[in-house]
Structures are given as C-alpha cells and as structure tokens.
N, C-alpha and C positions, 0 to 999 in steps of 0.2 A: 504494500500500500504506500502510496505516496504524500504525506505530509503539506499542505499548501499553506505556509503562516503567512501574514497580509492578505486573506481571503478575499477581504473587503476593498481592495487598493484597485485602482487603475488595473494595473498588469496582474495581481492574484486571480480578481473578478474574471478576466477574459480568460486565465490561464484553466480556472476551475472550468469553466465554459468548455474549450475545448477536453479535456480530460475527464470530465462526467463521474461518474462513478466511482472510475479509479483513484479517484482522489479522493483525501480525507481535508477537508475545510475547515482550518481553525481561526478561530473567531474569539475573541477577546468578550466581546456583549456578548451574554447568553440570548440573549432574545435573537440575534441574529444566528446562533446555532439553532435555536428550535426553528424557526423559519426555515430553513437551508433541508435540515431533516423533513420536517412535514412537505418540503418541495422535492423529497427522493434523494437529497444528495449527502450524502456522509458525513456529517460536521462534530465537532468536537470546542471545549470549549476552553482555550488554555490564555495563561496571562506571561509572557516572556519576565513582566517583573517580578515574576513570582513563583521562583523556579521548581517549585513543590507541586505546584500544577502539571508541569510538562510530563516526568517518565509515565502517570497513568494513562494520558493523552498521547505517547505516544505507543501503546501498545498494536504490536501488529504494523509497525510501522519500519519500512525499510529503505525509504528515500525522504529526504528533507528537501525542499524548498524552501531554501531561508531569507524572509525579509522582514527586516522590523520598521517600526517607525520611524521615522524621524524624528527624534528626540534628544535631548541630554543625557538621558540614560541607552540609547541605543546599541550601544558597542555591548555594555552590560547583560543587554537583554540578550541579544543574538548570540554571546559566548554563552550564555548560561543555556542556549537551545543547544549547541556548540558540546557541550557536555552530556548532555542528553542522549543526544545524537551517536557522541562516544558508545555512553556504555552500553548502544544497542549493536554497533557497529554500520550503522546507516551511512548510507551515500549522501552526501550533502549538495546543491545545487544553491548558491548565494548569488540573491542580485546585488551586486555592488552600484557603483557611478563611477562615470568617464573619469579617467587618468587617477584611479584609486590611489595605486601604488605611488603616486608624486606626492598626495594630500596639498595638491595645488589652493584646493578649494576647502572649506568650512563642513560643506558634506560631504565629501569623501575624506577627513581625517577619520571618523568614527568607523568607517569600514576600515581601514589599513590594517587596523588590531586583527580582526576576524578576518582578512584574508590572511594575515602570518598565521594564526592560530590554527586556522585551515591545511595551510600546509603542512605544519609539522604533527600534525592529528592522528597521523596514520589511517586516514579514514581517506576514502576513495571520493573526489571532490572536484567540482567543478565552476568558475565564475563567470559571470557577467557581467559587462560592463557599460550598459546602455548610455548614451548623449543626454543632451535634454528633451525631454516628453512634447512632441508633439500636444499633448493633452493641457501642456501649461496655457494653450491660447484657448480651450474652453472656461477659464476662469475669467476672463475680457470680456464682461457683458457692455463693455462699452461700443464694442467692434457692433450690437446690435444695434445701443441705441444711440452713437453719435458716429458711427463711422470711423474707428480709432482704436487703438491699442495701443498700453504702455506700458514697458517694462525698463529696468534700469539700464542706462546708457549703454548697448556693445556696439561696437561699429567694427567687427568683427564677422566673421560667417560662422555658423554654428548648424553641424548637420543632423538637425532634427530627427529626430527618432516616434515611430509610433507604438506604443505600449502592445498594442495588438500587434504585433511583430514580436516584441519584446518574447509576449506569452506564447507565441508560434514558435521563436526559437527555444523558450524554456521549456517546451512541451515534447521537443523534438532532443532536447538532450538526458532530461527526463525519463522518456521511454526507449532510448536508443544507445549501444554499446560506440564505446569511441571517445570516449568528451573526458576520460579521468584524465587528472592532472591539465586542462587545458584553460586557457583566461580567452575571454571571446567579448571585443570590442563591437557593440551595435551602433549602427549610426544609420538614417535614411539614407536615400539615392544620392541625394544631391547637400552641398553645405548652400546655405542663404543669409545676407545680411535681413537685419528686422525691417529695412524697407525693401528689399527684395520680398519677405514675407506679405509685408503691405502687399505691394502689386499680385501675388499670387490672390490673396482675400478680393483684392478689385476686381481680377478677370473672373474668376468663380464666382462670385458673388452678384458682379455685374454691377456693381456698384462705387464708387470710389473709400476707401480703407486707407487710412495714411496710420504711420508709426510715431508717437511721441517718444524721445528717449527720454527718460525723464533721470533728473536728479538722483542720487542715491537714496537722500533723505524724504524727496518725495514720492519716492516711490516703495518708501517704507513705509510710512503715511499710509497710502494707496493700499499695500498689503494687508495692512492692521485696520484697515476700513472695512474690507473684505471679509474682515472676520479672521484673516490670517495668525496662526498663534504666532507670541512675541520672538521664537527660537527658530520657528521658519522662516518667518520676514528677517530677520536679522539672516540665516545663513542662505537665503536666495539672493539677498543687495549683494552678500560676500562670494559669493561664486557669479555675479556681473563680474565685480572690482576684479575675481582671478582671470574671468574669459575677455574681459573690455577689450584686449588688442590682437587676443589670436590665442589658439590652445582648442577653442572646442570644431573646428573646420574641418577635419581629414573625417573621409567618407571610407566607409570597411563595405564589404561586399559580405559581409559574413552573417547578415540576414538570408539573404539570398541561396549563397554556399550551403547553408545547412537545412535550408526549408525547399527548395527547390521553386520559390515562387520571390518575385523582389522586391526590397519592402516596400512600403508606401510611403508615395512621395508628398508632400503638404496640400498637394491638389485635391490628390485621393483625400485626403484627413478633412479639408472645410466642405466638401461635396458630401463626403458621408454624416458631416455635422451642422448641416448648410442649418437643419429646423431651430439648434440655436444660435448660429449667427445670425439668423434673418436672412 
C-alpha cells in the first residue's frame, strides 16, 4: 500500500486521483478522513507533529509519499515520518523544491535536512524537485476582476511547472521499478518572464492581463490580505529576492521522459482554469 501525506494539497489531491484505491490518504482533519472513506477511498488519519500517531497509520504500508506543510516545524514533521518509515523498511518518495540541495531559497532550507537524512536511511528512496506551481496564478482573483496579477518583483524567466504533472510523475515512480536513488528536476515546457505570462493570460483569455511587479513589502501586504499565513508570505517574498535575477529558468524534459506525454505548458493551465479566471 502506498502512503499519500499532503492528501489535501494541490499535487497529493491529483496524485490520490490518479492512484485510486491503491493509495492510503492521510489527512490530518479527521472529518476529511471520514469523507475520503465514505467516498470509497482508503484514508487514514495521522498528525506529522505528532509522531505517536504515525506507526499505527502506517500499518500495511510499504511506500511513503512524503510531503509536509509548509511550516516552521516542517523538517521536524517529515523526519519524524522519516522514522517511521524506517522501522517499517518503506520506500520513501519526497517532494522536495527547485534547487533543494543549494537552500538558495527560505523553502527549500527545511527540505535539505530530509533529503540528507534520506540518503543515509538505508531505505530505498526517491526525490522530486518540482519549479514553481503553475497553481500559484489560481490564487490572482484579481486576473478576474481587474485584468492583472501581482507577485513580487522577478524579471527573470521561471519554468513553471503544473502540479498535475507533478502527480503524473509521482504516480509513475510510485508504481514503477527504476527511480531508487534518483533526484528528478520538474519544470514545464517552456521558462516565461511574469509579462510573458501576462500575454499568454491575454491571448487565452482574449482579453488584455498585464503583470504588476510589485514591491517586496507590498506584496506581503497582498499575501496576508489573502489570508496568507505570516510564514508563507514571508518565505514566498524570500524565494522572489533568491529567483529576482535568474536560478529558476532551465527547463528539464523529465516530465515528459518518465510519463510518456509533455507537461503542460501555461496555455494548457489558464484554458483548463479559464471558469476562474473569467
């Protein structure tokens, strides 16, 4: 049985999707395990900060999916699954982020622990290292209602990635012999500065979509307007300030290489989301 922690995320959600059954869905809210069950699908109900929960959760279990939140306690939480994991002898699969192993950036320092820990595990294990989500431009409800999206200053290209990729390749190393020991960089087709992204929103759209770069500070602001918690917004402005001049641009083929289909490029991503962009 395969273990899916972040059930509820972007990329867990599509991953569970394609995997069905074979997957055990772990959910942090119980209300969202009983739901998941009464809709047919295997869920389990564990808390990563609370490592007394995990061995009975993960009975029966012989491959991890590991991804924790984004948080303060994050490194914490994924070793202590990390251990877990050990003493069952499980196959581990962790999504990391782009250029982990530099900890260029604020959200990739918390992974760097648990990709070393990974290695030296003695556990059979495999990484991922997807770009920036595609899915970041569903949170721009302004792109609906004034024609615009902003995020902090890059004037850089940055090769977008879509999560639904993300969970095709994780589904295909998952259930497929080949991937121990292997680190596998995702990134879309193509890299894009944020007004090159503009004009992709215009032609699709059919509309005119311009890009504000905005401030670091106000586009903190902006986050925590959102609703954004205070540890996200602070490390999204700080992973701008690492990519602002260059770092997240190089495009990998290795959505494509291991799925047999290419990912999706941002065209495909606003057409299949056009109903909330307007």
């Amino acid at each position: 049985m395969i273990l899916v922690t972040g059930a509820s995320g972007n990329v867990g959600s599509a991953l569970i999707g394609l995997l069905g059954t074979d997957a055990l869905a772990a959910y942090r809210d119980p209300d969202k395990t009983a739901r998941a069950i009464a809709a047919g699908q295997p869920a389990v109900t564990l808390d990563l900060g609370k490592p007394e929960t995990l061995p009975p959760g993960l009975a029966g279990v012989d491959t991890v999916f590991l991804l924790g939140a984004i948080s303060p306690a994050q490194t914490g939480h994924e070793l202590a699954m990390l251990d877990a994991a050990r003493t069952l002898g499980a196959r581990v699969v962790k999504l990391s982020v782009w250029r982990a192993d530099e900890e260029r950036s604020p959200v990739a320092r918390p992974h760097r622990p648990v990709e070393e820990a990974l290695r030296t595990s003695g556990l059979a294990w495999t990484i991922l290292r997807p770009n920036f989500y595609q899915q970041n431009f569903l949170a721009q409800r302004s792109i609906r209602a004034a024609g615009e999206f902003g995020f902090p200053a890059i004037t850089a290209p940055i090769s977008f990635v879509d999560a639904a990729d993300i969970a095709r390749v994780a589904a295909v190393v998952l259930t497929t012999d080949g991937h121990d020991g292997r680190v596998y960089d995702l990134t879309g087709p193509a890299a894009l500065t944020y007004p090159e992204a503009a004009e992709v929103f215009s032609s699709v759209l059919g509309r005119p979509i311009r890009y504000r770069g905005l401030p670091d500070e106000e586009a903190r602001a902006a986050l925590l307007g959102r609703g954004v918690p205070q540890f996200h917004a602070d490390a999204l402005v700080d992973v701008a300030r690492a990519y602002r001049t260059g770092g997240a641009g190089t495009v990998t083929t290795t959505v494509a290489d291991l799925t047999g289909r290419p990912a999706s490029d941002l065209a495909d991503f606003v057409r299949r989301h056009r109903a909330v962009f307007g």
